[in-house]
C-alpha positions as CSV (number, residue, x, y, z in Angstrom):
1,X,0.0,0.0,0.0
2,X,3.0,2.4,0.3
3,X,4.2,1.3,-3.6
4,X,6.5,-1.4,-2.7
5,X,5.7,-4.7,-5.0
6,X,6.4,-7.8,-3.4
7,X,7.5,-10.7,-5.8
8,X,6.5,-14.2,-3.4
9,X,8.3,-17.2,-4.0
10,X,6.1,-20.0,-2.8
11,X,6.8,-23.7,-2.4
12,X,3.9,-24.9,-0.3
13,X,1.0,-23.0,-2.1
14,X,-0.1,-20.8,0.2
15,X,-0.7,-18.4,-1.5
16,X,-3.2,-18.8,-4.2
17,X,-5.7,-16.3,-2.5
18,X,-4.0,-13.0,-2.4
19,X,-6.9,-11.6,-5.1
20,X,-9.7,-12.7,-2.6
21,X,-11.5,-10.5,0.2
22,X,-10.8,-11.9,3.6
23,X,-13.6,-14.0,4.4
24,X,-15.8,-15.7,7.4
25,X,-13.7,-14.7,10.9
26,X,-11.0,-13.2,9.2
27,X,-13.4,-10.3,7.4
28,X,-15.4,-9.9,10.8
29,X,-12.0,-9.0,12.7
30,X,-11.4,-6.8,10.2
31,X,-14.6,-4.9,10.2
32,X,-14.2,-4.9,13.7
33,X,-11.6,-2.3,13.4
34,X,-13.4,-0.4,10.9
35,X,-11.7,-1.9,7.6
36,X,-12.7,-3.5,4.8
37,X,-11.9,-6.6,3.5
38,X,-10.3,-6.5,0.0
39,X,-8.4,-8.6,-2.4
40,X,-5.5,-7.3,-4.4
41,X,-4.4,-7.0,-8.5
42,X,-2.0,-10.2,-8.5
43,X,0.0,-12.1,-11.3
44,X,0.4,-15.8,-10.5
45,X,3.2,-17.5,-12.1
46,X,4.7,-21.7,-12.1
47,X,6.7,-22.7,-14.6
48,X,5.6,-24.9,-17.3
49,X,6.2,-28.7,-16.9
50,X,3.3,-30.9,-17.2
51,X,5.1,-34.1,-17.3
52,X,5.8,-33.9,-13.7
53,X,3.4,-31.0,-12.1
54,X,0.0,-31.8,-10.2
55,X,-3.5,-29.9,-11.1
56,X,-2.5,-26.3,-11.0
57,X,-5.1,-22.7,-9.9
58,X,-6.9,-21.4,-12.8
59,X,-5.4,-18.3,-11.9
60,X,-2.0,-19.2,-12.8
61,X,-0.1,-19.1,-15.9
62,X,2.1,-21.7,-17.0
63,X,5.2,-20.5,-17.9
64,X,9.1,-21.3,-19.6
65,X,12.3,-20.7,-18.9
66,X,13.8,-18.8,-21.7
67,X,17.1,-20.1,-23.6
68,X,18.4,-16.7,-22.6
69,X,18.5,-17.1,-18.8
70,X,20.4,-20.2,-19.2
71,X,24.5,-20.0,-19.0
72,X,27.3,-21.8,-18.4
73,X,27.1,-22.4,-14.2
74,X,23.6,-23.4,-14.3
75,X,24.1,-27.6,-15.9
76,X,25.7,-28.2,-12.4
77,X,22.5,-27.4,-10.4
78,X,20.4,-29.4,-13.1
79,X,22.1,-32.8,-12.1
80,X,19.7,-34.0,-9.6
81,X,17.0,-34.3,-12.2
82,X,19.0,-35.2,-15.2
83,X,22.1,-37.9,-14.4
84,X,25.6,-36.4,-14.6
85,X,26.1,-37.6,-18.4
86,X,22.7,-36.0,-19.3
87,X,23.8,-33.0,-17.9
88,X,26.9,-33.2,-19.8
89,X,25.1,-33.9,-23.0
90,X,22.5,-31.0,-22.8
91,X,25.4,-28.7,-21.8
92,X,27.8,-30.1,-25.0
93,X,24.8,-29.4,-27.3
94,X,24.3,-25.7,-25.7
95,X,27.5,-24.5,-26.1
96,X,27.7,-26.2,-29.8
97,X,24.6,-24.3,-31.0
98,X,25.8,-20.8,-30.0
99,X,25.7,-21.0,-25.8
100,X,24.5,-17.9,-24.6
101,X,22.8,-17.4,-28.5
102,X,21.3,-20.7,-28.5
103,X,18.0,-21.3,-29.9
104,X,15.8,-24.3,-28.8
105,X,15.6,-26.0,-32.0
106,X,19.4,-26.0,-32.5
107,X,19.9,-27.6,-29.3
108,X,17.4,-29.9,-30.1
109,X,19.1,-30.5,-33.6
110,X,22.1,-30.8,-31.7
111,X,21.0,-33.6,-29.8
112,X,19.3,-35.7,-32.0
113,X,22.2,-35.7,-35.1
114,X,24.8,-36.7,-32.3
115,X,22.6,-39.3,-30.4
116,X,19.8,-39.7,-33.2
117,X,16.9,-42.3,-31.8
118,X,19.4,-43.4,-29.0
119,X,19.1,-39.6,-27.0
120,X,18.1,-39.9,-23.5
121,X,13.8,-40.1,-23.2
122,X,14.2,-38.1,-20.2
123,X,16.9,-35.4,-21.4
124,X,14.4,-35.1,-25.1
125,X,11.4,-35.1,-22.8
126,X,12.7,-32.1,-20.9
127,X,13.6,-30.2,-24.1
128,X,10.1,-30.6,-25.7
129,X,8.2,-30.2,-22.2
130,X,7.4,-26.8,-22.6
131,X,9.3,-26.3,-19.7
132,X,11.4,-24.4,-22.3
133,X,11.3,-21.6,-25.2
134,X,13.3,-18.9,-26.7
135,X,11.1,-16.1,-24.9
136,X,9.7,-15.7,-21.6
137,X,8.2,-13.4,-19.2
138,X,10.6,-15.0,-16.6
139,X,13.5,-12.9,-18.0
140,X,14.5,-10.2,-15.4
141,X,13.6,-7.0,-17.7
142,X,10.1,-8.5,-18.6
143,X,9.5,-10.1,-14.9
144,X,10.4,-6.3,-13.1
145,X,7.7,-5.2,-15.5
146,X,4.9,-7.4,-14.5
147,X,5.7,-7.3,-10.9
148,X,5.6,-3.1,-10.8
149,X,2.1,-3.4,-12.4
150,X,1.0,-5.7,-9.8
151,X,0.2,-5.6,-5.9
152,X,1.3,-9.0,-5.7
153,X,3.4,-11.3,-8.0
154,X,3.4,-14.8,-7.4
155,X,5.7,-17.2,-8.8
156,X,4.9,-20.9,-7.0
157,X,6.8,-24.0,-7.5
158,X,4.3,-26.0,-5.0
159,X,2.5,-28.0,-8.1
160,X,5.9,-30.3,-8.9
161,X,5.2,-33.8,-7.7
162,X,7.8,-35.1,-5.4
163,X,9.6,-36.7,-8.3
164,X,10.4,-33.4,-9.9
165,X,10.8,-31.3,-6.8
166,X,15.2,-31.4,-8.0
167,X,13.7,-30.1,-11.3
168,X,11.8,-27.2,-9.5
169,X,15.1,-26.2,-7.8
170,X,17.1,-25.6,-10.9
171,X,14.0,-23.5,-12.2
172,X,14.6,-21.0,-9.4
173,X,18.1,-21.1,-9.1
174,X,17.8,-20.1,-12.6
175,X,15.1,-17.1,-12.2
176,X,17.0,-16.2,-9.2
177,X,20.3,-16.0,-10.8
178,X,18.7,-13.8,-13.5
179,X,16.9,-11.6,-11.2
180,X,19.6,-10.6,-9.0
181,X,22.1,-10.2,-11.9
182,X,19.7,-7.7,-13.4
183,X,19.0,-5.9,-10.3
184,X,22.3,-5.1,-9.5
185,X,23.9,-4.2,-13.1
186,X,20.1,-1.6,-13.4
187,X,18.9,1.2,-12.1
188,X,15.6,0.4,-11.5
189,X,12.6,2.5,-10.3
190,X,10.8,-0.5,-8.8
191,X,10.5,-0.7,-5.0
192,X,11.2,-4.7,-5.0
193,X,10.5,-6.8,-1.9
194,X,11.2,-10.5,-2.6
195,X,9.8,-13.0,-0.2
196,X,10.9,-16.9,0.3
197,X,8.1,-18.7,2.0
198,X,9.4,-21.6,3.9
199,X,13.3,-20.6,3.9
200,X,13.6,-24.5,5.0
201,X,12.3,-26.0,2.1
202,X,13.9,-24.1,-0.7
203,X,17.2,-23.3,1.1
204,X,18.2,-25.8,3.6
205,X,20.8,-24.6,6.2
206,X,23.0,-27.9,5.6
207,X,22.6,-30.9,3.0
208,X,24.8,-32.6,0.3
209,X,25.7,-31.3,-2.4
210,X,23.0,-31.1,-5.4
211,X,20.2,-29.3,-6.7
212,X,19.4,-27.9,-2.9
213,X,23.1,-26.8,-2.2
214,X,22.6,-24.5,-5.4
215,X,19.8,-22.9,-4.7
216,X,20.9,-22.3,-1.1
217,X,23.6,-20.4,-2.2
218,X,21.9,-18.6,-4.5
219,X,19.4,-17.4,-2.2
220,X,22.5,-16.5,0.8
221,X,24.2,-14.5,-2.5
222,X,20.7,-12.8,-3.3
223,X,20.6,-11.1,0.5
224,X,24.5,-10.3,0.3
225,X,24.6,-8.6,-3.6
226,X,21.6,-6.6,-2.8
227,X,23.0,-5.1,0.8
228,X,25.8,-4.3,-1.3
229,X,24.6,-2.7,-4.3
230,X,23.6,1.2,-4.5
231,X,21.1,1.1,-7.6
232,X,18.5,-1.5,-6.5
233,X,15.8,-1.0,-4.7
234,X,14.7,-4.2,-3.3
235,X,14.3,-6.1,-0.5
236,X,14.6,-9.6,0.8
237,X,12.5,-11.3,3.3
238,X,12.2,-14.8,4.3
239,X,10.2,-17.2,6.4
240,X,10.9,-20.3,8.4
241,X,9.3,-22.1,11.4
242,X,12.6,-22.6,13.1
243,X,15.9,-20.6,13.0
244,X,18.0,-23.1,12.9
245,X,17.0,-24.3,9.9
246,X,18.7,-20.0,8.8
247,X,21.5,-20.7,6.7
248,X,24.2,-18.5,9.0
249,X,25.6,-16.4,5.7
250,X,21.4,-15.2,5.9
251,X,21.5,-14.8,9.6
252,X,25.0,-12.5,9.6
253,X,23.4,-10.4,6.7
254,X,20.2,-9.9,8.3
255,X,19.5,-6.7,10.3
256,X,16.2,-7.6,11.8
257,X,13.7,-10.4,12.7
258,X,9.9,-11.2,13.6
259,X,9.7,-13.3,16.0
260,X,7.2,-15.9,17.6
261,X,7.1,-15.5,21.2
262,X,6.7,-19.4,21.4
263,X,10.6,-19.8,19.2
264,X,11.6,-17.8,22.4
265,X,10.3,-20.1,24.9
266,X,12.6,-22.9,23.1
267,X,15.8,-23.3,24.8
268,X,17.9,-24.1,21.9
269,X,16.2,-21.5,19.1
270,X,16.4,-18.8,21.7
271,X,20.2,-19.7,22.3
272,X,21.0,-19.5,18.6
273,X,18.5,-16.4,18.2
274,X,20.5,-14.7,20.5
275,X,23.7,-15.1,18.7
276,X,23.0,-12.7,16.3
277,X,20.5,-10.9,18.0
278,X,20.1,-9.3,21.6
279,X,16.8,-10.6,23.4
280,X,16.9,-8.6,26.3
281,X,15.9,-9.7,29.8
282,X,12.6,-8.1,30.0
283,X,11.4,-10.1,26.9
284,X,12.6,-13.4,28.1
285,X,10.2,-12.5,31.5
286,X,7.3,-11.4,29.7
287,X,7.0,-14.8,27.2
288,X,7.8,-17.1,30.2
289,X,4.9,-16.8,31.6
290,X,2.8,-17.2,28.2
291,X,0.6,-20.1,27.5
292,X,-1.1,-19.5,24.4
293,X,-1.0,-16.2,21.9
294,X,-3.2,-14.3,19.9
295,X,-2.4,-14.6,15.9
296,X,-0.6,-11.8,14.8
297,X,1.3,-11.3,18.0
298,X,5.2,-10.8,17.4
299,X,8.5,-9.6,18.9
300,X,11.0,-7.8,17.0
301,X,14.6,-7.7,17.7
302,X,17.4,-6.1,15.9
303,X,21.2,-6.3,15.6
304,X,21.3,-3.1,17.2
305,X,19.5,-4.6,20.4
306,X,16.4,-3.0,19.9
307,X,12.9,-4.9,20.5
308,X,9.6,-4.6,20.7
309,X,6.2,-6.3,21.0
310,X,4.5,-6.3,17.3
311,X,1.1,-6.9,16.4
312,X,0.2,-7.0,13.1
313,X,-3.6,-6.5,11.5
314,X,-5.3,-9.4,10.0
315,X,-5.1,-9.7,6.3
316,X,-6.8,-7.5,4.1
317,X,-6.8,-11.0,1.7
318,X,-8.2,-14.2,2.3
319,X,-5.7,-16.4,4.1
320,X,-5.8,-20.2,4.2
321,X,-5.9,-21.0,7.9
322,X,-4.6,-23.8,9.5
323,X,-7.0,-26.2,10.6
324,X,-7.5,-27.6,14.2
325,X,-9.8,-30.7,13.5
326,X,-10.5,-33.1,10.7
327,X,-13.9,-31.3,10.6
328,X,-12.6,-28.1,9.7
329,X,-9.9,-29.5,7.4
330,X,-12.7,-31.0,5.6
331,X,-14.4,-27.5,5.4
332,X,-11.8,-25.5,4.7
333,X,-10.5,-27.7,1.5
334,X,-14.0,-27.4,0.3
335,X,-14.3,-23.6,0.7
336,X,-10.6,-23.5,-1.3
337,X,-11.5,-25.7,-3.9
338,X,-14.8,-23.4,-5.0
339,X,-12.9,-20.2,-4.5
340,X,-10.2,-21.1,-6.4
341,X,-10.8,-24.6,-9.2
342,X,-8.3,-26.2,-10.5
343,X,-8.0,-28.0,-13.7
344,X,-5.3,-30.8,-15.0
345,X,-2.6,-30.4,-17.3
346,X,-3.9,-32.8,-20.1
347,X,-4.1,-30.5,-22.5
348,X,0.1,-29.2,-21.8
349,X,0.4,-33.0,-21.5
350,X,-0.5,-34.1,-24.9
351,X,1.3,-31.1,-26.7
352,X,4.4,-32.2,-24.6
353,X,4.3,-36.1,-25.9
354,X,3.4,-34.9,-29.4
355,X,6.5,-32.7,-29.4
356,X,8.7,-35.2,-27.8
357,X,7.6,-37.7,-30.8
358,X,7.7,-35.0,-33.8
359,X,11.9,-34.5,-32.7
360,X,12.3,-38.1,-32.4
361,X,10.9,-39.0,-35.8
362,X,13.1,-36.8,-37.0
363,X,16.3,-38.0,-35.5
364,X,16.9,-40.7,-38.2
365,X,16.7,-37.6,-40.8
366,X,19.0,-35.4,-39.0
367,X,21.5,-37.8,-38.3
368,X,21.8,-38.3,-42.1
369,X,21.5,-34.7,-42.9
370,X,25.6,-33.1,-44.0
371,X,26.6,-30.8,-40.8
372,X,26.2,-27.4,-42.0
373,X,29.7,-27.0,-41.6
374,X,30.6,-29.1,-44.9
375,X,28.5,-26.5,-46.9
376,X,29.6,-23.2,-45.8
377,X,31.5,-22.3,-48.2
378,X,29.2,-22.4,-50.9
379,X,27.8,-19.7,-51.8
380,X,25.2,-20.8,-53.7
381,X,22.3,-23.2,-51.9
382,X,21.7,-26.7,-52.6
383,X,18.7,-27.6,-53.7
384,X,15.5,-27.8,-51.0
385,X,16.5,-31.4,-48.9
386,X,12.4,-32.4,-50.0
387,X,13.4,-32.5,-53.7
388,X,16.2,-34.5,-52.5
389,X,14.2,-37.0,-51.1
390,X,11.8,-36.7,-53.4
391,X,14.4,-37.6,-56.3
392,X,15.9,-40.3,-54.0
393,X,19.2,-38.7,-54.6
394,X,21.7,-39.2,-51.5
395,X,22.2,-35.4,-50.5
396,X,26.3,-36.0,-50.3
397,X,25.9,-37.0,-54.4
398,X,24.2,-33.6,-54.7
399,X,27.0,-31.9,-52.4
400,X,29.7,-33.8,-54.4
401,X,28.5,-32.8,-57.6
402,X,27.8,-29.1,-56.6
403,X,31.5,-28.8,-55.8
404,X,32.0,-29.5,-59.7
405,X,29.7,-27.0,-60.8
406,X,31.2,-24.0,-58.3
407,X,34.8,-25.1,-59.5
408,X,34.6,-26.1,-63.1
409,X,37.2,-27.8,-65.2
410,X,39.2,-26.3,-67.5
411,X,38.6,-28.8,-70.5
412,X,42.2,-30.4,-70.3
413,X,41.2,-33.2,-67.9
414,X,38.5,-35.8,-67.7
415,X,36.4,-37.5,-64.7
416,X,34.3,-40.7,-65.6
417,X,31.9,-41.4,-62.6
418,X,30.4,-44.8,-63.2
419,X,26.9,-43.9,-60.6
420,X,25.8,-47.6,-61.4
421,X,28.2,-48.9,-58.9
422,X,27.0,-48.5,-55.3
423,X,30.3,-47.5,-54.5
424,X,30.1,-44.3,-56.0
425,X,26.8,-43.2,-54.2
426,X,28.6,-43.8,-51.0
């Protein structure tokens, strides 16, 4: 409300309701205090895979990852999907057709004239998934765009399956390498807040290395660039149920926290709180005694020692509240599910598989087609490869007998091709 946009990124799908008026007790509290309930202009986002992505909002637009957002650093972080060796293979075929230049459909080319019908299913399946294109609103410049027309801009990776969840990784470590490297190379007029919801799940404080590992670093680098930068105006926020699940790079760069009284009443989260933030005395009194708390009831404590007792207003929005009872579970599921329908990816589905067979018919051509290296330096074109066929004249015989015509003899010297023996055609 005071012209910051705040881009969410949401693992858990909470937040699918942000253009809903609070509703039941939440828009009675509200009105209590003499406001209205409202919902808010919002652009919801997930990226488009629906070979591996559960029934997804109407509200939500499926969308790629551009070629362009892609570079060099980001194969490593796809290896938990993809084995090592397709992760190799996709990376040797983006840096053959042009790296940083590459189109799609030369990568795909790529592919299938070095592996023809052998390629990896998974590795082509990914390609012609949809899940990427040579244009997308995901790149920084467009995304900055959308989110300063919007109140809200969600982009949710909550409807991968379980089996995919590596894949969704990748995808933001992607966006997020974009984003910040465009934030802090622009001047941008855009008052950004980026929020992670659940810190834990998209950046684990410890873990092995893979597709998690990545992202975590991406996400401590995020918070570190943009304190350091003088052009962007953004902000990062983050949630997470416990702080020790804070990777410690976030918890040295971060000035201020909201905090549960009940993490304070924990032993252990209020020694590591205190670490990196002074809790003074008089808070650790006044939660002792606390048995329950009203929603909305926070401490804040900064690195300067500073804190304070924080209550926030209830939602303008509809939020999803957690249930107490299998009753209200029930009820509240139901209420979601006619506020906001879903449908299933069938359609996405069957565009996916009939892409994925299209490039794999073609693999037996392509393999056979001359590298387009053999024929630069001709100036003049061959003719169309469907007349080719057509004539059933082996296009290295048309290549062959080109060369003749671009470089013609000078009458002294005689060539006798006998083309009835097979040998010749080879």
């Amino acid at each position: 409300m005071r012209g910051w946009h705040p881009l969410i990124i949401d693992v858990k799908g909470e937040d699918e309701t942000l253009h809903i008026p609070a509703k039941g007790d939440q828009a009675r509290s509200l009105k209590a205090q003499g406001i209205d309930p409202r919902g808010w202009k919002v652009k919801y986002l997930t990226p488009n895979f629906p070979l591996g992505m559960e029934a997804i909002p109407l509200t939500f637009d499926l969308v790629p990852l551009s070629m362009r957002m892609l570079s060099y650093g980001h194969f490593r972080s796809i290896e938990g999907f993809l084995s090592p060796s397709e992760a190799r293979e996709l990376f040797d075929a983006y840096f053959r057709a042009g790296g940083p230049d590459a189109k799609l459909e030369d990568i795909l080319k790529y592919l299938l004239r070095k592996k023809g019908d052998t390629v990896s299913s998974r590795l082509l399946a990914l390609m012609t998934s949809g899940l990427f294109s040579d244009d997308s609103i995901l790149e920084p410049q467009k995304l900055v765009e959308v989110i300063g027309k919007h109140d809200f801009t969600v982009f949710s990776t909550a409807y991968f399956k379980p089996s995919s969840r590596d894949l969704s990784r990748f995808v933001l470590t992607v966006v997020l390498d974009n984003l910040m490297s465009y934030l802090v190379q622009s001047v941008e007029d855009v008052r950004l807040v980026v929020h992670f919801r659940e810190l834990r799940d998209v950046a684990p404080r410890a873990g092995a290395m893979g597709s998690q590992w990545h992202l975590r670093n991406r996400i401590e680098n995020f918070v570190t660039f943009l304190r350091q930068t003088k052009t962007a105006l953004t902000r990062v926020f983050y949630e997470v149920q416990n702080v020790k699940s804070i990777p410690k790079t976030l918890l040295d760069n971060t000035q201020a926290v909201f905090v549960h009284p009940f993490n304070l009443k924990e032993e252990e989260q209020l020694r590591e709180i205190a670490r990196y933030f002074p809790v003074p005395d008089s808070v650790i009194r006044a939660i002792v005694p606390l048995k329950s708390v009203t929603p909305g009831k926070w401490i804040f404590l900064s690195k300067s020692g500073f804190a304070s007792w924080v209550t926030s207003p209830p939602p303008l929005s509809l939020r999803i509240p957690e249930p107490t009872s299998p009753e209200e579970a029930k009820r509240i599921s139901q209420m979601i599910n006619e506020l906001v329908p879903r449908r299933e990816l069938k359609d996405e589905f069957n565009a996916a598989r009939k892409r994925y067979q299209q490039w794999l018919a073609k693999a037996r051509y392509l393999r056979e087609e001359v590298d387009g290296e053999e024929v630069d330096e001709f100036e003049e074109e061959l003719p169309p490869p469907e007349t080719l066929i057509l004539a059933k004249i082996p296009r290295k015989l048309a290549i062959f007998m080109k060369s003749f015509e671009l470089a013609p003899l000078d009458g002294k010297e005689k060539y006798v091709f006998n083309l009835t023996q097979p040998g010749y055609l080879a």
